[in-house]
N, C-alpha and C positions, 0 to 999 in steps of 0.2 A: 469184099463180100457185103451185099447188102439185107439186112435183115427187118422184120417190122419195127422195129425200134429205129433205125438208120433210114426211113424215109424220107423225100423232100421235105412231105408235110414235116415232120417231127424238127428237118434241119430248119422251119421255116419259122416254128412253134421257138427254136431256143436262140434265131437271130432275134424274134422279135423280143424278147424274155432278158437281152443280152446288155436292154439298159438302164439303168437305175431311176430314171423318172417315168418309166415305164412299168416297171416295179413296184414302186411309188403308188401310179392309177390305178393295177391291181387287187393294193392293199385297200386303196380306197371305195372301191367297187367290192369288194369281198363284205366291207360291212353292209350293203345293201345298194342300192340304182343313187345314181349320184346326178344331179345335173353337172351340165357343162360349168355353168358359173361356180358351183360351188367346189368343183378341181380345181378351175384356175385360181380361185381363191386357197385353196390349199395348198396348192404347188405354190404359187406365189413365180408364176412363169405367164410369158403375154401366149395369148389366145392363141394367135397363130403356131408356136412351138407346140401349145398342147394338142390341138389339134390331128399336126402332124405322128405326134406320138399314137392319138388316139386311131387313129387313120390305121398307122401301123399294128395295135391291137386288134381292130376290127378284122384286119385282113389274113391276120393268121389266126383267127377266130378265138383268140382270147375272151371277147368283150361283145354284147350285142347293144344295140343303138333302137331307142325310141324317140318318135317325135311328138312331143306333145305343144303345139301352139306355135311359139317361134322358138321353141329351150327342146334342146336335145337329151336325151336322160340314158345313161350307159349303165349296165351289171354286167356282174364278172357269168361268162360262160363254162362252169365248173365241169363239163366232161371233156372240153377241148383241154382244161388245165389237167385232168386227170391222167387224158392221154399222154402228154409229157412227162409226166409224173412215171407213167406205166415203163414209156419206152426207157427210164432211167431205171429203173427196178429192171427191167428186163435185162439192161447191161450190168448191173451186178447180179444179178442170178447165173450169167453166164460167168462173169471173173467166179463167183463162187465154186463154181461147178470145177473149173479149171482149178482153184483151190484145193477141192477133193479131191482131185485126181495125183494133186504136185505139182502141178503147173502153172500155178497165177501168174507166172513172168512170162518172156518172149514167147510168142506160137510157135515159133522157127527150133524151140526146143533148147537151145544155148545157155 
């Protein structure tokens, strides 16, 4: 059964969420727009790997990208992180539910 929370999007939001230096850029984007130089200077990771990471943020729309000159400048996209956030509230709101009723364990009733 597929519900708003269990959408592609949503499974696509928690592959990309799934790795720790990716985690990592978020943290650092959440304090404000960050050039490219100054992550791979933080990570302490060669260009090309961050890159890639970033590549993978953009694409599941974590993170939005400006260019300014030849320096790329990334911030974090706080409704795309919210959305994730929701679809995970939404899955416990339903174990909750199941809770009230006496059911948090198996569907199948066992």
């Amino acid at each position: 059964m597929q519900t708003s929370s269990t959408t592609p999007d949503s499974a696509q939001g928690f592959r990309a969420l799934a790795d720790p230096t990716r985690l990592q850029v978020l943290e650092l984007v959440a304090n404000g727009e960050r050039c490219v130089c100054e992550l791979t200077a933080a990570l302490d990771i060669p260009q090309p790997l961050l890159s890639h990471h970033l590549k993978t943020l953009r694409e599941a729309g974590f993170i939005t990208a400006r260019k300014e000159g030849r320096w790329m400048y990334y911030a974090l996209n706080r409704e795309r992180l919210e959305a994730c956030v929701c679809a995970l509230n939404d899955t416990l709101d339903t174990y909750d539910e199941a809770a009230k009723r006496g059911a948090p364990g198996c569907a199948c009733g066992s």
